[in-house]
C-alpha positions in Angstrom: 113.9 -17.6 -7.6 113.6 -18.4 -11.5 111.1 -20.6 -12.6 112.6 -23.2 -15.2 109.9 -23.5 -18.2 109.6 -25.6 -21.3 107.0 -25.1 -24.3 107.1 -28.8 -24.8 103.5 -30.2 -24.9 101.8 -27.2 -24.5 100.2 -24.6 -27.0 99.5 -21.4 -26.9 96.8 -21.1 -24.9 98.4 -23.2 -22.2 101.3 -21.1 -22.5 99.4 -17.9 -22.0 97.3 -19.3 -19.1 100.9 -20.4 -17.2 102.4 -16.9 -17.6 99.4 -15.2 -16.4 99.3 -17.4 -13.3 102.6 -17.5 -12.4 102.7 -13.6 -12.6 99.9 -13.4 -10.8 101.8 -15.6 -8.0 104.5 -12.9 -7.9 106.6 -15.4 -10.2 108.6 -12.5 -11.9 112.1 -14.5 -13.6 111.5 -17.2 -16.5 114.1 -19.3 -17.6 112.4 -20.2 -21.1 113.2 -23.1 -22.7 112.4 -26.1 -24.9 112.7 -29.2 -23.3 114.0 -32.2 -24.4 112.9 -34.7 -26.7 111.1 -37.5 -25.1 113.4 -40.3 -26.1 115.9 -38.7 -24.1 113.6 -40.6 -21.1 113.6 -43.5 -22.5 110.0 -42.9 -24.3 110.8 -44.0 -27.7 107.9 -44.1 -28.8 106.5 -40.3 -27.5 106.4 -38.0 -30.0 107.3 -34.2 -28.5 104.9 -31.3 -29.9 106.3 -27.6 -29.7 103.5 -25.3 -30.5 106.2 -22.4 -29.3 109.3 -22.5 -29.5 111.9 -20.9 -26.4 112.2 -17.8 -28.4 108.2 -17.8 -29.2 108.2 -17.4 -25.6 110.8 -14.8 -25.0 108.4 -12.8 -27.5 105.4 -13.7 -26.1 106.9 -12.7 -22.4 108.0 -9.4 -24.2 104.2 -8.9 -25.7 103.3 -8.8 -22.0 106.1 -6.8 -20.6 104.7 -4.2 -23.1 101.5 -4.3 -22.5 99.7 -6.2 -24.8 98.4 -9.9 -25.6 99.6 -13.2 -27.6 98.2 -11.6 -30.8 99.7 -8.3 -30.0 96.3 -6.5 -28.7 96.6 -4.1 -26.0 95.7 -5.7 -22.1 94.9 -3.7 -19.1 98.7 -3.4 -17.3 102.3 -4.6 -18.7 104.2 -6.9 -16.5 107.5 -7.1 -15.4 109.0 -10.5 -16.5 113.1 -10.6 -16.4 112.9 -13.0 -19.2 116.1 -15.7 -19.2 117.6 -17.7 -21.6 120.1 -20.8 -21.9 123.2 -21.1 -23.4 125.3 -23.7 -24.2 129.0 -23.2 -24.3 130.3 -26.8 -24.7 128.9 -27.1 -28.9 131.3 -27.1 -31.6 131.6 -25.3 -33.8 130.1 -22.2 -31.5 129.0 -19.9 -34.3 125.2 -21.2 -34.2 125.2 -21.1 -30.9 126.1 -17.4 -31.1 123.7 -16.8 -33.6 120.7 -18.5 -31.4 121.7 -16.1 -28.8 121.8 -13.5 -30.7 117.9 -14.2 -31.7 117.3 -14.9 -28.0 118.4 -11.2 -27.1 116.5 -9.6 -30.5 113.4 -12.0 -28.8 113.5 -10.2 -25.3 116.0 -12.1 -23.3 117.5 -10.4 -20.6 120.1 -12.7 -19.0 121.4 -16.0 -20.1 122.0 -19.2 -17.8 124.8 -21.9 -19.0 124.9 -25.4 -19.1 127.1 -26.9 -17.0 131.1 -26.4 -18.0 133.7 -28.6 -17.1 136.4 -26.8 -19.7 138.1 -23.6 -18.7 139.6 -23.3 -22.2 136.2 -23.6 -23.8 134.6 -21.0 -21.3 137.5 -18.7 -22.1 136.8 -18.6 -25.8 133.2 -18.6 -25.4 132.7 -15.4 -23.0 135.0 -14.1 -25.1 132.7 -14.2 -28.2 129.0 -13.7 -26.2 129.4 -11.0 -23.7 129.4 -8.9 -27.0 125.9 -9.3 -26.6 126.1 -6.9 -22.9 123.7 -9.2 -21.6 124.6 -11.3 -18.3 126.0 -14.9 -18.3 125.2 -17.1 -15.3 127.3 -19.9 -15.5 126.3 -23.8 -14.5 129.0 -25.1 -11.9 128.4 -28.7 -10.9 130.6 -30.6 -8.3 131.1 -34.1 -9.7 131.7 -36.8 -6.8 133.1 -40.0 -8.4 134.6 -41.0 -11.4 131.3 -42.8 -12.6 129.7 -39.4 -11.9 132.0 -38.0 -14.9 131.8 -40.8 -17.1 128.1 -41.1 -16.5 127.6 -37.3 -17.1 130.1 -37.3 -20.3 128.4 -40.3 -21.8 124.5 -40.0 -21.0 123.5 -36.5 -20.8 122.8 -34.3 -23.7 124.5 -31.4 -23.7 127.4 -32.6 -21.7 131.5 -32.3 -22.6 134.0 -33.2 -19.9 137.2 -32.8 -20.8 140.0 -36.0 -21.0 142.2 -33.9 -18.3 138.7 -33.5 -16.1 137.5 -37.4 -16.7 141.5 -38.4 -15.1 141.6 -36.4 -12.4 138.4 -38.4 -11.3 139.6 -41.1 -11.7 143.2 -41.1 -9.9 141.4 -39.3 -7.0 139.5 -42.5 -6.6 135.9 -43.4 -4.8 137.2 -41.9 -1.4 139.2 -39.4 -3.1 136.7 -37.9 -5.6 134.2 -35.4 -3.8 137.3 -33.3 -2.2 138.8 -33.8 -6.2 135.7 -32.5 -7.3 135.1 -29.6 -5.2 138.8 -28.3 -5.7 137.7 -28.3 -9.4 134.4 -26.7 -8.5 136.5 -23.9 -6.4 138.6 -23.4 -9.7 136.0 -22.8 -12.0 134.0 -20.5 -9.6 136.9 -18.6 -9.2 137.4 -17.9 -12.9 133.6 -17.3 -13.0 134.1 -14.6 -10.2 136.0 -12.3 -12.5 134.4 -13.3 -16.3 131.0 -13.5 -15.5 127.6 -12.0 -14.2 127.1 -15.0 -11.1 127.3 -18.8 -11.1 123.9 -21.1 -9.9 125.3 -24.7 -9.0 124.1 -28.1 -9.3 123.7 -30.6 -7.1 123.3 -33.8 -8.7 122.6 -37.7 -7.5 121.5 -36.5 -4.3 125.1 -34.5 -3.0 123.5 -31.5 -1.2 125.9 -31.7 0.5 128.6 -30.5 -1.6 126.7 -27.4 -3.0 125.9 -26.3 0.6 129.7 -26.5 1.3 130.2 -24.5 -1.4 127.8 -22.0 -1.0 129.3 -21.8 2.9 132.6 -21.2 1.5 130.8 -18.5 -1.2 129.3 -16.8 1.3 132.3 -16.2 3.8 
């Protein structure tokens, strides 16, 4: 299990009183990151405060690997966090996304976890460039199911980039046509994934269980 976390709306002392508590709950893998604006919800008018930043907390989570405190004083025990970090190989140009990882690793990140990728050409070039770091890559498969599932996905969500080729195939396979079009493409990528990277986590989405647990039945066998 990894426990997704954003610093958004909390400060430090929140921050410090969640990691205690979830290592006290056995919680051992954080994925840290920022969260996303408010507006990106529709709440306009919300203004986002990040007292700590996603790296802040890769240092903070390092502080207590180590043995010591938010301020760097010493605390009875160290814990064992595997600290996780995400990655997003879809940006152009990739060089600051590099760099960001980069600080990530120099913050205490242990493995990195993708967001979803749709282009094998862009998830070529980018392992390519960031397993220099020789830290793990989990890579973000997600079986799309429609064509509106693609356009929605290219259009609406930050951080998203689907492909022209991708966005067609949807669309010739149809509304009957698309969840078997989409798993083949799923299959595809999770086959490259199998020899590039460290593991894939996939992503069910608009309520399609079903297609991740067909996948993970064909994984698995």
């Amino acid at each position: 299990m990894i426990m997704h976390y954003t610093t958004r709306d909390r400060n430090a002392l929140a921050v410090h009183s969640d990691m205690i508590g979830a290592h006290a709950l056995g919680v051992r893998n954080i994925l840290c990151l920022r969260g996303d604006p408010p507006s990106v919800g529709g709440y306009n008018d919300v203004v986002g405060v990040w007292d700590i930043s996603a790296v802040g907390l890769m240092r903070f989570l390092k502080l207590l690997n180590e043995g010591a405190d938010w301020t760097g004083k010493p605390i009875s025990g160290q814990a064992d966090f595997f600290i996780g970090a995400a990655c997003d190989p879809n940006v152009e140009p990739l060089e600051p996304q590099l760099r960001l990882m980069r600080r990530k690793a120099e913050a205490g990140a242990h493995f990195f976890m993708s967001q979803n990728v749709f282009d094998e050409k862009l998830l070529e070039r980018f392992l390519h460039k960031a397993q220099r770091l020789g830290l793990p890559i989990i890579m973000g498969v997600l079986p799309l199911h429609n064509s509106r599932h693609a356009e929605f996905l290219h259009t609406q969500v930050p951080g998203m980039r689907l492909p022209d080729a991708v966005r067609e195939r949807m669309r010739r396979a149809g509304e009957d046509g698309g969840p078997k079009e989409g798993q083949a493409m799923a299959r595809d990528f999770i086959a490259l994934c199998r020899e590039k990277c460290a593991g894939i986590y996939l992503v069910p989405s608009f309520g399609r269980f079903d297609l991740v647990a067909e996948l993970v039945a064909e994984i698995k066998s």
